[in-house]
C-alpha positions, 0 to 999 in steps of 0.5 A: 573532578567534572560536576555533571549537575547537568544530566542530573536528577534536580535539572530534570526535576525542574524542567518538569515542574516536579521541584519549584524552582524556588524549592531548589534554591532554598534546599541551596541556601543560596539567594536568587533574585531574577533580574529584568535590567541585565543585558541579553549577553549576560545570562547570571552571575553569582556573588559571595557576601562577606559573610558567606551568603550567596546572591546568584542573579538569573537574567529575567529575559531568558526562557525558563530552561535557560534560566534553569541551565544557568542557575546549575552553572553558577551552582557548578562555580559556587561548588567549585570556583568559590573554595579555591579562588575566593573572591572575584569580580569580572566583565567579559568573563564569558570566554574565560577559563573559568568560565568555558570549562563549566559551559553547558554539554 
């Protein structure tokens, strides 16, 4: 099954400053921290705590929207990635499977 958060309702929301974007995040229970470190060619990541917590990290040097967009594809592998696959730890994921199938459309 394809997740269209994309066209969805809480994407549109946030580009039009109707929702925070920390009130999407809360409503998630998912933790975010903005980084300023990361390199340009990593735009976020997501990492699944041992209890269960979710940490989704945006690169803190990406405009706004982008932030947005990445913040809705690391949502898409919380949703569908992390039930079925569990742990994972990876560099240079960008142009894997699991990774090209959620790109933004």
């Amino acid at each position: 099954m394809k997740i269209k958060l994309l066209d969805a309702p809480i994407l549109k929301a946030l580009l039009d400053d109707s929702m925070y974007f920390h009130d999407v995040m809360n409503a998630y229970g998912i933790k975010t921290s903005i980084a300023f470190n990361l390199p340009a060619a990593i735009y976020g990541f997501v990492y699944k705590g041992i209890k269960g917590n979710y940490l989704l990290v945006l690169n803190g040097n990406i405009n706004y929207k982008t932030q947005c967009e990445v913040f809705l594809h690391e949502i898409k592998h919380i949703i569908s990635d992390m039930p079925n696959i569990g742990y994972i730890i990876g560099l240079d994921m960008q142009h894997t499977v699991l990774e090209t199938e959620h790109m933004f459309v």
